[in-house]
C-alpha positions in Angstrom: 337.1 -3.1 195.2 337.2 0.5 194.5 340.4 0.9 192.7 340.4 3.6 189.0 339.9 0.9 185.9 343.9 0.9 185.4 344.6 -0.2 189.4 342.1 -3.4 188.7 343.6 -4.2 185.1 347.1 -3.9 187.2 345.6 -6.1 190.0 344.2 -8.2 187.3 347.5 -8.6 185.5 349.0 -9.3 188.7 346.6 -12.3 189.6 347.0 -13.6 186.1 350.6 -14.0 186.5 350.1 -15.6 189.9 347.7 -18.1 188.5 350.6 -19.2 186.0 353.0 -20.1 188.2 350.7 -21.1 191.3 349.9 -24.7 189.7 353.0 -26.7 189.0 351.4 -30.0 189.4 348.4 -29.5 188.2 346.6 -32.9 186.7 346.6 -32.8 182.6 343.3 -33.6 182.7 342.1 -31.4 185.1 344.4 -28.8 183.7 342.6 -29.2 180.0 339.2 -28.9 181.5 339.5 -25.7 183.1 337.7 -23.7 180.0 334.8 -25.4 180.5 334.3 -24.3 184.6 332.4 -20.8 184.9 333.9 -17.7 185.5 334.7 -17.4 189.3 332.1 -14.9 189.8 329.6 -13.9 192.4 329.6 -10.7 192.7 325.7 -11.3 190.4 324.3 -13.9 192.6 321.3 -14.8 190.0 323.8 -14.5 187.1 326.0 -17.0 188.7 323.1 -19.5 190.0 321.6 -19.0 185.9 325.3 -19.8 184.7 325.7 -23.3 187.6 322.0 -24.6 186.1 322.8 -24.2 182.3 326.3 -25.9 182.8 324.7 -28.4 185.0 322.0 -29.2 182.1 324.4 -29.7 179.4 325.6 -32.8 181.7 324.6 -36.3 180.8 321.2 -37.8 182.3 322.5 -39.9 185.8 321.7 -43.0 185.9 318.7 -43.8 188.8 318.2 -47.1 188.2 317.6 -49.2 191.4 317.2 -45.8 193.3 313.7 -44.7 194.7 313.6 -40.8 194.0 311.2 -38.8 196.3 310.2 -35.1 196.8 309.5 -34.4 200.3 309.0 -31.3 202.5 311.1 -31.2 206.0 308.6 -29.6 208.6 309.6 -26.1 209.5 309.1 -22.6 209.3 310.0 -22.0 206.2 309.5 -25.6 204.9 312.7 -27.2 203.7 312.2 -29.0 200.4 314.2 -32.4 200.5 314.5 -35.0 197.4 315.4 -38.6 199.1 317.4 -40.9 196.9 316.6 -44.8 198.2 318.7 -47.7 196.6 317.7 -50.8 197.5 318.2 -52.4 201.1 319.8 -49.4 202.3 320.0 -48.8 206.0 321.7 -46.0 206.7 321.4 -42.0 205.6 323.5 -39.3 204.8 322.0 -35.7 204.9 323.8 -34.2 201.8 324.4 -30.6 201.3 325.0 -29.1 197.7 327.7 -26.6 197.4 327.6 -22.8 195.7 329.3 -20.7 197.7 326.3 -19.9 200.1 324.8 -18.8 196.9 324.5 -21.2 194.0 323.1 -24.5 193.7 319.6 -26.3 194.6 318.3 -30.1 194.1 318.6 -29.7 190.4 322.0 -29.0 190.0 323.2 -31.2 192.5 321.3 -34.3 191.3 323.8 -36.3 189.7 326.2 -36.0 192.7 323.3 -37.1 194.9 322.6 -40.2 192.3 326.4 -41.2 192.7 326.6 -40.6 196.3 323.3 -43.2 196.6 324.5 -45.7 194.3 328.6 -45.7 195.6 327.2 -45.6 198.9 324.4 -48.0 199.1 322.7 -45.3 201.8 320.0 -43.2 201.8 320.8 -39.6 200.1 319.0 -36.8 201.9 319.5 -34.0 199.2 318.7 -30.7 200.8 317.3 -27.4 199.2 318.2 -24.4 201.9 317.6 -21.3 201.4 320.5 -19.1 199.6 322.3 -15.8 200.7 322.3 -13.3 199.7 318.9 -13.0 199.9 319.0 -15.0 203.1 321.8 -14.7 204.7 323.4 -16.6 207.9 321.4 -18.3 209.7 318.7 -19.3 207.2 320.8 -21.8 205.3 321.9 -23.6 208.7 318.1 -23.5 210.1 317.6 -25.2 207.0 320.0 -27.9 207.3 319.0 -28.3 211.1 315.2 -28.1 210.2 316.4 -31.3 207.7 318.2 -33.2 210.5 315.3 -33.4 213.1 312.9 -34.0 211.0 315.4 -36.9 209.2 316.0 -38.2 213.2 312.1 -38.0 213.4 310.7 -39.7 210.7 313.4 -42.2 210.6 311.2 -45.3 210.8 308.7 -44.1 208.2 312.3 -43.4 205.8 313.3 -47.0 206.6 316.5 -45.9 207.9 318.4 -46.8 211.5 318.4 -43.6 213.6 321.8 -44.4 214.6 323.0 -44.3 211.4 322.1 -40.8 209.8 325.4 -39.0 208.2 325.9 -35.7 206.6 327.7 -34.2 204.7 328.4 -32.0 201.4 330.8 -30.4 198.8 332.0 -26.7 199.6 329.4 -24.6 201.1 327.7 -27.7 201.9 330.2 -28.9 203.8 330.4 -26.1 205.7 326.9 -26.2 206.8 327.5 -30.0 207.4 330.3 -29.1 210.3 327.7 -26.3 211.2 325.4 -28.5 211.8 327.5 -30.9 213.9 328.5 -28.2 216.2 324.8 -27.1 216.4 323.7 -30.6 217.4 326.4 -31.6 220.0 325.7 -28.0 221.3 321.8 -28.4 221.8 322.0 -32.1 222.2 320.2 -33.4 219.1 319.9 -35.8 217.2 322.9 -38.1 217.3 325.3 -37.6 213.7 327.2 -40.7 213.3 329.8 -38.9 210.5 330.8 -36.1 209.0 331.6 -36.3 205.0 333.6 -32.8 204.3 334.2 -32.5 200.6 336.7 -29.0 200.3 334.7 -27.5 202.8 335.2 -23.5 202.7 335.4 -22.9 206.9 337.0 -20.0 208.0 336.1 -16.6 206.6 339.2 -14.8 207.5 341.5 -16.1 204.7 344.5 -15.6 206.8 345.7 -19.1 205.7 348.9 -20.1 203.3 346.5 -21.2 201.0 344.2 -18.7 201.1 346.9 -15.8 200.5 349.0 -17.3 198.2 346.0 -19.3 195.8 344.1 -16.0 195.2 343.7 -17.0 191.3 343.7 -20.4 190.6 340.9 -22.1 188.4 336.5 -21.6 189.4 337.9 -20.4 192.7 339.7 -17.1 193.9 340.6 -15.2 196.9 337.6 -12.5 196.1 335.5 -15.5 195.1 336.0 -16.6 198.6 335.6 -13.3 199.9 332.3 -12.3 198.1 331.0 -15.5 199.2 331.4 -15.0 202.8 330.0 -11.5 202.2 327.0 -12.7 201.1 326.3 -15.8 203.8 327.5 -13.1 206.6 326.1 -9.7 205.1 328.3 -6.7 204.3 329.7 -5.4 207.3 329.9 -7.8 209.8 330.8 -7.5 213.9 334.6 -9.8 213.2 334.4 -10.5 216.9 330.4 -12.0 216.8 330.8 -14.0 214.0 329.2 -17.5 215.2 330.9 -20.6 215.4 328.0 -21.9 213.9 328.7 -19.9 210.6 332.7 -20.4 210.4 333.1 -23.1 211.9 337.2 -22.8 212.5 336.1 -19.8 214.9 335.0 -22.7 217.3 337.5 -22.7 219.9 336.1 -26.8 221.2 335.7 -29.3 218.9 335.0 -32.6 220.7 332.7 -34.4 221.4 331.7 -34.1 217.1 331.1 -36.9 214.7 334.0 -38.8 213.4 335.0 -36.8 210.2 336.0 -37.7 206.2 337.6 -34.4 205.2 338.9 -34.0 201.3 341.0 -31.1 200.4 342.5 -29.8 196.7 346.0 -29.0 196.2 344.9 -25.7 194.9 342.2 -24.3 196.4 342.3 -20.8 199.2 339.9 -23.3 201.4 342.9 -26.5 201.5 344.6 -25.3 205.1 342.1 -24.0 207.0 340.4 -27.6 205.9 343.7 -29.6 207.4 344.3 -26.8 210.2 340.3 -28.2 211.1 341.4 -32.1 210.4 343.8 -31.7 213.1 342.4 -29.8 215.3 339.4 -32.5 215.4 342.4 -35.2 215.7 343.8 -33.4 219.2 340.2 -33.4 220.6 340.3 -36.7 219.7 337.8 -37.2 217.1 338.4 -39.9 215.1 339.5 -38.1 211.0 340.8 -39.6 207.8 342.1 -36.6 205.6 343.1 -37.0 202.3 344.6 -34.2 200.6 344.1 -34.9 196.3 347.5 -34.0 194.8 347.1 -31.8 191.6 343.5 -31.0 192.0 341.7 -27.4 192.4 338.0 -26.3 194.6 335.6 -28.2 192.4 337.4 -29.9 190.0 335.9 -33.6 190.6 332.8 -32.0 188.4 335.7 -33.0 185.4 334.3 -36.5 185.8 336.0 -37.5 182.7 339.3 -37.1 184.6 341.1 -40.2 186.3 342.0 -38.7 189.7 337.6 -37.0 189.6 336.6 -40.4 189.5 338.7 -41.8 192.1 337.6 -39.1 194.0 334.0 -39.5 194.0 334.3 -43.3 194.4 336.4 -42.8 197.6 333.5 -40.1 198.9 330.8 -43.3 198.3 333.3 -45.9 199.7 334.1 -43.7 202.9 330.4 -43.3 203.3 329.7 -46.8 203.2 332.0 -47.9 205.5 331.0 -45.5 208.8 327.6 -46.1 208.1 327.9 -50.3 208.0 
């Protein structure tokens, strides 16, 4: 924005008072957590990924007990590093994508979530470390997460997991490159996805939704959040009418033929319609979706885990997963 100081403390006064009376509802838990989220900020990509890894460090250790925890490298050009989460007897496999915008995030910050995911799920956690805008912008981050897929479809047997039971999935971000990737696959005929796991994906970067104009200040997520995160992943100025599919994927005009869906929205978060709009649009081209829309939560907010409705959330994520992939 380009507005004399006084215009932004205006604009900032303005979204203040929006953000007060935006989140009647909001869980008391949730609500008394919010100080501790970072500053909805990525306008300083390594100041924000900085700010993710020292919150993420202050969290407890996660339990890995009964889980196998290996570094591997996905064959590609780049490489894709990969960390592989094993619990015992597990068949199945779910390629999991961290979240960040397009920008924060790695295999170290996303740890725990993988741990939980292994453990609620009883499958194979695939934790993948693509490469981040805005110093690689779109496409690197969905190579990467393709680059992951084959080479998970490939090496299969050696994993000790069923090809025909390989997931993905991810918070945010990641979710978005998880639906990516789905319409990537069915396009070029890969490797067969047997679900989609959509956390609060962010999908459509043209924030035209109710949500996204009416939620532009509600907590760790706002409408120039949203908008310097597609910024980065797409570059400054991009062509509106060339923007892939592949990058938003609520530009796709055909969605069968995709992976039966799990798609979780928040109650206050810019990303919650064009998430349902998505749901439903998968349900009339008949693919198979649950959607469960979490009353009184905001984007993120299941990292409270010491609220009620975070826990139940992340317990349904692992439950969900475990039943597509049984």
């Amino acid at each position: 924005m380009n507005q004399p100081i006084d215009s932004r403390n205006r604009l900032a006064d303005d979204l203040d008072a929006v953000a007060s009376t935006q989140l009647t509802g909001l869980d008391p838990e949730l609500e008394a957590a919010t100080p501790a989220f970072p500053q909805a900020d990525l306008s300083d990509p390594v100041a924000a990924r900085d700010s993710l890894a020292r919150l993420a460090a202050t969290a407890p250790a996660a339990d890995t007990t009964g889980l196998e925890i290996e570094e591997r490298t996905a064959d590609a050009d780049p490489q894709v590093p990969v960390r592989i989460y094993r619990p015992r007897e597990a068949r199945g496999a779910i390629l999991w994508l961290h979240g960040g915008g397009f920008v924060m995030g790695d295999l170290d910050t996303e740890h725990p979530w993988a741990v939980r995911v292994a453990h609620g799920s009883g499958a194979v956690v695939i934790s993948v470390g693509y490469r981040r805008a805005p110093e690689h912008p779109y496409p690197a981050a969905l190579d990467d997460t393709y680059a992951a897929l084959l080479w998970t479809a490939g090496h299969a047997c050696e994993l000790g997991i069923d090809p025909a039971r390989i997931a993905i999935g991810g918070h945010g971000a990641g979710a978005t490159l998880a639906a990516a990737a789905a319409l990537r696959a069915r396009d070029r005929q890969g490797p067969p996805i047997r679900f989609q796991l959509l956390n609060q994906p962010a999908l459509d970067d043209r924030q035209q939704t109710w949500s996204a104009r009416h939620f532009t200040a509600t907590p760790f997520m706002t409408r120039e959040k949203v908008a310097t995160s597609w910024r980065h992943y797409l570059g400054p100025n991009p062509d509106a009418a060339s923007i892939s599919p592949n990058a938003a994927p609520a530009r796709a005009t055909d969605l069968s033929g995709l992976p039966a869906a799990h798609i979780a929205t928040a109650q206050f978060d810019p990303n919650r319609d064009e998430a349902i709009d998505y749901a439903l649009r998968l349900l009339q081209a008949d693919v198979s979706v649950d959607l469960h829309q979490w009353a009184g939560t905001f984007h993120g907010s299941q990292a409270a885990v010491s609220a009620e409705v975070s826990r139940r959330q992340i317990d349904e994520l692992a439950a969900v997963l475990r039943r597509a992939l049984a």
